[in-house]
C-alpha positions, -999 to +999 in steps of 0.1 A: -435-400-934-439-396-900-400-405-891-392-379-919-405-348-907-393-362-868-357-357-881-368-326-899-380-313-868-351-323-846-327-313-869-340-276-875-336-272-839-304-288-836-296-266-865-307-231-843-289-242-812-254-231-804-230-246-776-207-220-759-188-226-725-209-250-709-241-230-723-267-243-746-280-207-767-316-212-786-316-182-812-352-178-822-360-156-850-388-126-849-412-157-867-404-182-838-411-160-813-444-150-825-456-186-831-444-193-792-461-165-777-499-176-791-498-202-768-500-173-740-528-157-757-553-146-748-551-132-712-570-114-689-560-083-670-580-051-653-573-018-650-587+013-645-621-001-643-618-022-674-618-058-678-597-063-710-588-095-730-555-092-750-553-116-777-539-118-815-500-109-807-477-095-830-445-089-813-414-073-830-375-075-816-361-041-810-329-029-796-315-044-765-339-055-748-365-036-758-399-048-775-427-038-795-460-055-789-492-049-819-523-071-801-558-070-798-581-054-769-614-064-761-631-044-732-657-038-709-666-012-687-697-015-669-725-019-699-703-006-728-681-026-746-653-018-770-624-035-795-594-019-800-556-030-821-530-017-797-492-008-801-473-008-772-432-008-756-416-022-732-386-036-718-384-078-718-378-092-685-370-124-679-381-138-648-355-168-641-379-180-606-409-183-627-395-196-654-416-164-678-408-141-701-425-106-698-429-072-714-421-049-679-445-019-681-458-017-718-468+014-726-494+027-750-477+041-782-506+038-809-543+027-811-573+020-832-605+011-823-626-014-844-653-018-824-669+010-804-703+014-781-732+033-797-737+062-788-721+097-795-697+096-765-681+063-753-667+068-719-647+037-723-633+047-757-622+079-734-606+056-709-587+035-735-575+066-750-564+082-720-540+052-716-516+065-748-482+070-731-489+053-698-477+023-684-502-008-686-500-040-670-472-068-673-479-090-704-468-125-703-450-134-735-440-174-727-440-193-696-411-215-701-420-238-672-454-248-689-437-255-719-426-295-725-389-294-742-376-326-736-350-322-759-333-296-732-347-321-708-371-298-697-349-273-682-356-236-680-333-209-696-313-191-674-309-161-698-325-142-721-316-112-743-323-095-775-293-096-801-293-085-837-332-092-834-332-123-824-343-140-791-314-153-776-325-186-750-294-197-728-303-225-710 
């Protein structure tokens, strides 16, 4: 059984990868990318005062290069403490010395809070707010060189683009 879904495996990736002058091209599908980035997930960042964890991503393919990023926000600012969901935009970077795929200044498009101090007036709900249309900090999507993919013999890509919603991996 074990043998079986092996092939399976190896073939479905055999399957999504493409050769093309001397380039190998991955093509992963809005699904695929979503189920790579959780290994990312969650991170830490501050700003403006706020220690934030981002977790639960949801990342949809745009245009180009751009991306559209749903995730979770957990802060804390001084004693208060807040949950938010989150939409932001970006651009995705690739960052070929790093080996990591990033959302370059996300910005703020839509939020909800789930979570929210007591009290009639959160201060950090104000803060959170106040971020709508402004760039926030880089998110790491995938850090290729943490990832183990012998079958490329652990190479990282050298490309990476958006096309016709699709992530497009050149190694």
């Amino acid at each position: 059984m074990n043998t079986l879904c092996y092939k399976y495996i190896v073939f479905v990736i055999l399957a999504v990868l493409s050769v093309s002058a001397n380039a190998l091209d991955l093509k992963l599908s809005q699904q695929d990318l979503n189920q790579m980035v959780t290994l990312a997930f969650p991170q830490r960042s501050q700003y403006q005062s706020i220690d934030m964890i981002f977790s639960d991503p949801v990342v949809r393919l745009d245009h180009q290069n751009v991306v559209n990023v749903t995730l979770t926000i957990s802060g804390q600012n001084q004693a208060q403490k807040a949950k938010v969901r989150a939409s932001m935009q970006g651009e995705l970077r690739y960052q070929k010395s790093a080996g990591t795929l990033n959302i370059h200044r996300p910005e703020l498009t839509d939020l909800t809070i789930l979570e929210q101090p007591k009290g009639d007036h959160s201060e950090l709900i104000d803060t959170l707010q106040s971020l709508k249309n402004q760039p926030a900090p880089l998110i790491l999507l995938i850090d290729f060189a943490q990832l183990n993919l012998p079958l490329l013999g652990n190479r990282t890509p050298t490309n990476i683009k958006v096309e016709n919603r699709q992530l497009v991996v050149s190694f």
